[in-house]
C-alpha positions as CSV (number, residue, x, y, z in Angstrom):
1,X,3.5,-17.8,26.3
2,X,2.1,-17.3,29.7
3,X,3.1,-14.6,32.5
4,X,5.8,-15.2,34.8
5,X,5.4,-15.1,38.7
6,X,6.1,-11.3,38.5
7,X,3.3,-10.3,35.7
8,X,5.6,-10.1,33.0
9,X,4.3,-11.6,29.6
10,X,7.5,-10.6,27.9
11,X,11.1,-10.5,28.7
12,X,13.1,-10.9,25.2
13,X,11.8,-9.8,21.6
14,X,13.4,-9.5,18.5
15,X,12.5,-6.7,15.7
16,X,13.2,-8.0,12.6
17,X,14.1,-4.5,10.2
18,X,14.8,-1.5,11.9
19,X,13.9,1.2,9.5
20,X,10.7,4.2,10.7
21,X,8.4,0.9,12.2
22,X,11.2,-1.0,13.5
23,X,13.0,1.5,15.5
24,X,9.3,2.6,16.9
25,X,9.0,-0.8,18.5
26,X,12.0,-0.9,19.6
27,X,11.9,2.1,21.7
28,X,8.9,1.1,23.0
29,X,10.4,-2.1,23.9
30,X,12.9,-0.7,26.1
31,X,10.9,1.8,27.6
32,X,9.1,-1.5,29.0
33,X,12.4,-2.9,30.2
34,X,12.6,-5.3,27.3
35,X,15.7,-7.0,25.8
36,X,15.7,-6.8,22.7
37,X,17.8,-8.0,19.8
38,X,17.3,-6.0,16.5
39,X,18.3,-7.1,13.2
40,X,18.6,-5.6,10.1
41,X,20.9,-6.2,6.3
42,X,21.2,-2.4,5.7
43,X,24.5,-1.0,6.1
44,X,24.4,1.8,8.6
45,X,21.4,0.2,10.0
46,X,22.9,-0.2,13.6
47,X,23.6,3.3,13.8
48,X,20.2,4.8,12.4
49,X,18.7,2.5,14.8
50,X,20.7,3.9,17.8
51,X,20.0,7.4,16.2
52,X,16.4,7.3,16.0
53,X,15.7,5.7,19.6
54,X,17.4,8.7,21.3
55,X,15.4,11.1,19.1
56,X,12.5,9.4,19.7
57,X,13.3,8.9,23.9
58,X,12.0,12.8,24.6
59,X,9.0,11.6,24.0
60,X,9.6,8.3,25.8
61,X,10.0,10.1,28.8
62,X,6.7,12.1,28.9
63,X,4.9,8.5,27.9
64,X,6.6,7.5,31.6
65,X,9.4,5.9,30.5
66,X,13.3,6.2,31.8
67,X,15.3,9.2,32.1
68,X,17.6,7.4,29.7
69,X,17.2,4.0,27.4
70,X,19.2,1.7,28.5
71,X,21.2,0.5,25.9
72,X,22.4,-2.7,27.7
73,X,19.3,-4.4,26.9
74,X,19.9,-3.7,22.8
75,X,22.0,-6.2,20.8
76,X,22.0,-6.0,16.9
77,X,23.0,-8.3,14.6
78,X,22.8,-8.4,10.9
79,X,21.3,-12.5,11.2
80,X,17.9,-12.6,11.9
81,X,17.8,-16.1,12.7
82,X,20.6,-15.3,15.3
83,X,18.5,-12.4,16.7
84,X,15.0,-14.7,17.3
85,X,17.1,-17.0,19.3
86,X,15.3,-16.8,23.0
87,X,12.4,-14.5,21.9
88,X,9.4,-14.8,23.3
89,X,8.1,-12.0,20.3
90,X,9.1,-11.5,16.8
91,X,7.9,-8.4,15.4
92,X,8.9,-8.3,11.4
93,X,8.8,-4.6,9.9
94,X,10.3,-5.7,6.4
95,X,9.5,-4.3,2.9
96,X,5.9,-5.1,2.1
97,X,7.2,-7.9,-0.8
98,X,5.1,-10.9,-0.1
99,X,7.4,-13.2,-1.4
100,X,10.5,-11.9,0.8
101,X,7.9,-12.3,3.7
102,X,7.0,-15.8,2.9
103,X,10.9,-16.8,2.9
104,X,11.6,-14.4,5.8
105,X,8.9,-16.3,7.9
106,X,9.7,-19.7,7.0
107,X,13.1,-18.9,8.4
108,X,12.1,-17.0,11.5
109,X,9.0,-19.7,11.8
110,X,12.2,-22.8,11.8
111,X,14.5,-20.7,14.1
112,X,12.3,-19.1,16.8
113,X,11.8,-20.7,20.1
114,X,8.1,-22.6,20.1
115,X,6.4,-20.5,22.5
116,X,7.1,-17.3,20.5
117,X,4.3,-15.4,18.9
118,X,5.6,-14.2,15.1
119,X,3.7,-10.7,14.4
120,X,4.3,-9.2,10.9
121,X,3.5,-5.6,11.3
122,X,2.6,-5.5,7.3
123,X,0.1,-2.8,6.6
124,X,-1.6,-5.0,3.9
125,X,-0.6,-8.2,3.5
126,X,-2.5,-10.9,4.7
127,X,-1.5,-12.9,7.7
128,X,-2.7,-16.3,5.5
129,X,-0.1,-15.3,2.7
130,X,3.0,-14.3,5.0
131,X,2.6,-17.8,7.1
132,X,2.0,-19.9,4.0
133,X,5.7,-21.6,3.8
134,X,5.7,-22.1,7.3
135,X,5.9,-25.4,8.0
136,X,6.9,-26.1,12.2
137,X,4.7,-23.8,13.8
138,X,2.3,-21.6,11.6
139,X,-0.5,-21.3,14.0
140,X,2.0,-18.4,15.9
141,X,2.0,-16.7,12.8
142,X,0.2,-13.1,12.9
143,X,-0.4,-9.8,12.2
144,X,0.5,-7.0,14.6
145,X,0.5,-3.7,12.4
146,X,1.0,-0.7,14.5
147,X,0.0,3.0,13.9
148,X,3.0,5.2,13.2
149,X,4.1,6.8,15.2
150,X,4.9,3.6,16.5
151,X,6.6,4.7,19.8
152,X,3.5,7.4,20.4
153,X,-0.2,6.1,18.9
154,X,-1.4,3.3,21.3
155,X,-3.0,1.2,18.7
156,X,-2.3,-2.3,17.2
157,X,-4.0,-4.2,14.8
158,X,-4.1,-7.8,15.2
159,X,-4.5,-10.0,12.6
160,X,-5.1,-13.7,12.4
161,X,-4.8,-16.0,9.2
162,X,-6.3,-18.8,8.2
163,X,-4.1,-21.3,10.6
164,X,-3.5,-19.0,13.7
165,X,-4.4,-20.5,16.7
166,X,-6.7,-18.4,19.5
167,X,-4.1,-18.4,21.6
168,X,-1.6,-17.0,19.7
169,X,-3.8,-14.0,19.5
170,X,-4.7,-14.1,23.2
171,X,-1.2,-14.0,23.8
172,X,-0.4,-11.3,21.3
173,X,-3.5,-8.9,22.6
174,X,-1.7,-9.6,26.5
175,X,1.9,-8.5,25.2
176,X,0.5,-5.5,23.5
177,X,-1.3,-4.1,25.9
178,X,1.3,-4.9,29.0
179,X,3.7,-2.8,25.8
180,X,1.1,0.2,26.8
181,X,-0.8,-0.5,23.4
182,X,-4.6,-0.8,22.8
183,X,-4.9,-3.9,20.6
184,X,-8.2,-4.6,18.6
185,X,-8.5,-8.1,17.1
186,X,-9.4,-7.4,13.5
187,X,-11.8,-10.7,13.0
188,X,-11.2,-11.6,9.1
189,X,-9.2,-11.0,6.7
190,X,-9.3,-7.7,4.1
191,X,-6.3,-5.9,2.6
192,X,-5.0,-2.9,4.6
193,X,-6.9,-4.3,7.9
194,X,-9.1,-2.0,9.5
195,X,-7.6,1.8,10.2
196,X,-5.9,2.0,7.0
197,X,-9.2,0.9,5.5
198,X,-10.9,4.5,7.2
199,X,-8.0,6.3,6.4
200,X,-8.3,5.4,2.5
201,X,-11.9,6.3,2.2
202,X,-11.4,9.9,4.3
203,X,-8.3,10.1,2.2
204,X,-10.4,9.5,-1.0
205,X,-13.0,11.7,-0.4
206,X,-10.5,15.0,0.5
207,X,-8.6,14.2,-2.5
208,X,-11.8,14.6,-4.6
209,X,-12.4,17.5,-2.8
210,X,-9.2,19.3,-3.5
211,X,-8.9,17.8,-7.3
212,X,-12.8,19.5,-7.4
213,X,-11.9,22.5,-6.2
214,X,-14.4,22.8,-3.3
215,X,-11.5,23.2,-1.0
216,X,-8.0,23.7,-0.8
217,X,-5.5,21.4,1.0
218,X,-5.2,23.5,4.1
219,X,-9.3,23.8,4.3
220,X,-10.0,20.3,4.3
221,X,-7.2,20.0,7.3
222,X,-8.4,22.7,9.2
223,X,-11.9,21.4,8.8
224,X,-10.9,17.8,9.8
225,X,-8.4,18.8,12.5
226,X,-11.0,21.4,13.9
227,X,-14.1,19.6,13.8
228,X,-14.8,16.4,13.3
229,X,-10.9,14.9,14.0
230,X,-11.3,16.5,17.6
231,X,-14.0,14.3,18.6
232,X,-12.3,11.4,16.8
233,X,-9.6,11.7,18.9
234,X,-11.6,11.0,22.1
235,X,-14.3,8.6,21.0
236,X,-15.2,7.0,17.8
237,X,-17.6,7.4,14.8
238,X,-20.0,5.6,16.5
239,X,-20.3,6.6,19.9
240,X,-19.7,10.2,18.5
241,X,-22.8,9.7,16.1
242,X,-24.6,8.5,19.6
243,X,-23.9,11.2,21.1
244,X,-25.1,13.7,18.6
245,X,-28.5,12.3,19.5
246,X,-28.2,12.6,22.9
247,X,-31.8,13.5,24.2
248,X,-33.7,12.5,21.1
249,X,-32.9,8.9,21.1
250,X,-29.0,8.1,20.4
251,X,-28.3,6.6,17.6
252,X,-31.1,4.9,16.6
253,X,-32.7,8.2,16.3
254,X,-29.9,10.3,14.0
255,X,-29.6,7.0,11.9
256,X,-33.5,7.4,11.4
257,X,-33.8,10.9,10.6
258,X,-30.3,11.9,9.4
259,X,-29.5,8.1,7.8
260,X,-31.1,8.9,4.1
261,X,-28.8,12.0,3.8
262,X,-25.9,10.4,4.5
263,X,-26.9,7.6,2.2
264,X,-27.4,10.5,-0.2
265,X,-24.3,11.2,0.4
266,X,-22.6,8.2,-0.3
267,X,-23.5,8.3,-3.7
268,X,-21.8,11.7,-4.3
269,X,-18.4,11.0,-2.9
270,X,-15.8,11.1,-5.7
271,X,-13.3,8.6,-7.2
272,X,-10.6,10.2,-8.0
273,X,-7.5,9.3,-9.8
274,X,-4.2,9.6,-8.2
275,X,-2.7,11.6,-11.6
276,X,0.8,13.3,-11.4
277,X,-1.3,16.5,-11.9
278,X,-3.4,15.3,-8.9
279,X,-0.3,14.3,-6.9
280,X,1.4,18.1,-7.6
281,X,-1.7,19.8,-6.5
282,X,-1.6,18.0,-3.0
283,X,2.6,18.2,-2.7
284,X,2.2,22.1,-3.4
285,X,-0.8,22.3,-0.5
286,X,1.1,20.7,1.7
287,X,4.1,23.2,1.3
288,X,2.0,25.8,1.2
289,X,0.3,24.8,4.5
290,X,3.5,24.1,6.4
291,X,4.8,27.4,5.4
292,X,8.1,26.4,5.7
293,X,7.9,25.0,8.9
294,X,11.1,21.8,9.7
295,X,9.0,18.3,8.9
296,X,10.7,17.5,11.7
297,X,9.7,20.7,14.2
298,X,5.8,20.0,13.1
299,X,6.3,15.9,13.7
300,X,7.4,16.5,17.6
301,X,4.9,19.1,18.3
302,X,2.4,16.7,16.9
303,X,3.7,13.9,19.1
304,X,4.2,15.9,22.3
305,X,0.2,17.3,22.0
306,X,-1.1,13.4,21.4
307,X,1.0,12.3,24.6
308,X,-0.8,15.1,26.2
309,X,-4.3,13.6,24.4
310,X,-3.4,10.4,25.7
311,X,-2.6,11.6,28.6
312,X,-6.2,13.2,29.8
313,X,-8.1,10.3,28.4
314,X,-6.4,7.8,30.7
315,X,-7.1,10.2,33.5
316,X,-10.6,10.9,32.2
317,X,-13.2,8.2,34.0
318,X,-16.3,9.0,31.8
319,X,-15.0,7.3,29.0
320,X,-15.4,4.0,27.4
């Protein structure tokens, strides 16, 4: 796929299941003037769809887009071979069953024009294994896994398998960033790609500590959300662990004199077992936390201060 003479690298996708991921992209799909035909088996799913993009469009509009969506660009259909006809992208957002993936591809892989890029946005799945049964074009075959919120977080994960081509993922990094996204190309293969894959081990280690009893559920999110998560939302582990060096060296130097303790560390995190008792412990934190604040009420506020975030870093030069 290559731009046209006015800079646009996409003009028609199709989003392949339109539950929570699906109807993400395809908000952010229209906000970019996108046509886009959705497609999903579930009966009410045409309405849901419609239902979540105007919920979602108040926060479309603060990311710059439309007063409105316009709705004349949408088309849904319950065939998904009838909804790849034209695309230039396929984004699939199906259950994460391997073997309905294979099939699924195999058919979108025989049905989609030649030029079009197929992006699973699977969370774990490998893009080797989805593209296995594809037989006419398998080196479009890919992994695009977003971050949910899919309509808000900038970031996408892509993925190629074993028979991808380069340009498949050159083309796939060029549509998600003219889509507003920040793409990183995840070089090999490993279940869960690469965010999920920092998420699990934070996620390990603040279950061990609430399981423990060092903290509570609400202590290890104010200490995350209050201290180390700030920074993390502007710059990364690594340039963060830089900076805290600043004057002394940079990294080289805390990796030198603070390196052996976090080693130490390491071999102290827990392993803990996700029990029912476990699972309880962190449901009843959770309620406890929210206070019995809407999901719903907490979710926008969320949404509406990383828009803001997202907003100042764009406009914020010193920044890598």
């Amino acid at each position: 796929m290559t731009a046209g003479v006015d800079g646009r690298p996409l003009r028609r996708a199709a989003v392949v299941g339109t539950g929570v991921i699906g109807a993400g992209w395809v908000a952010t799909l229209l906000a970019r003037g996108v046509r886009v035909a959705a497609t999903d088996p579930a009966d009410g799913a045409r309405r849901r769809l419609l239902d979540a993009v105007a919920a979602h469009w108040p926060t479309m509009r603060l990311l710059g887009a439309p007063d409105e969506p316009d709705l004349d660009l949408l088309t849904f259909t319950t065939d998904p071979l009838e909804a790849v006809d034209g695309a230039d992208l396929v984004q699939e957002n199906g259950p994460e069953d391997l073997a309905l993936k294979q099939r699924l591809f195999a058919d979108l892989d025989a049905a989609a024009p030649a030029h079009a890029v197929l992006a699973s946005s699977s969370s774990n799945l490998t893009p080797s294994s989805i593209q296995e049964l594809c037989t006419v074009h398998p080196e479009r075959v890919l992994v695009g896994h977003p971050f949910n919120p899919v309509h808000v977080v900038p970031l996408v994960e892509v993925v190629p398998g074993a028979r991808t081509s380069a340009g498949a993922v050159d083309t796939a990094m060029a549509v998600y960033t003219w889509l507003g996204k920040r793409p990183v190309h995840v070089r090999r293969e490993v279940p869960g790609h690469l965010a999920n894959r920092l998420q699990a081990a934070l996620w390990r280690e603040a279950y061990s500590l609430v399981e423990s009893g060092v903290a509570s559920v609400t202590d290890v999110d104010v200490a995350l959300s209050n201290g180390p998560g700030l920074r993390w939302a502007v710059l990364g582990p690594f340039v963060n662990q830089h900076l805290s060096g600043i004057g002394a060296g940079g990294l080289g130097h805390v990796l030198r004199h603070l390196g052996p303790g976090t080693a130490r560390l390491w071999d102290d995190l827990g392993t803990p077992e996700l029990t029912p008792a476990l699972v309880d412990l962190l449901v009843a934190g959770v309620e406890a936390e929210l206070a019995g604040r809407d999901d719903a009420d907490v979710a926008a506020a969320r949404d509406r201060l990383v828009v803001g975030l997202l907003a100042a870093k764009d406009s914020e030069e010193g920044l890598p």
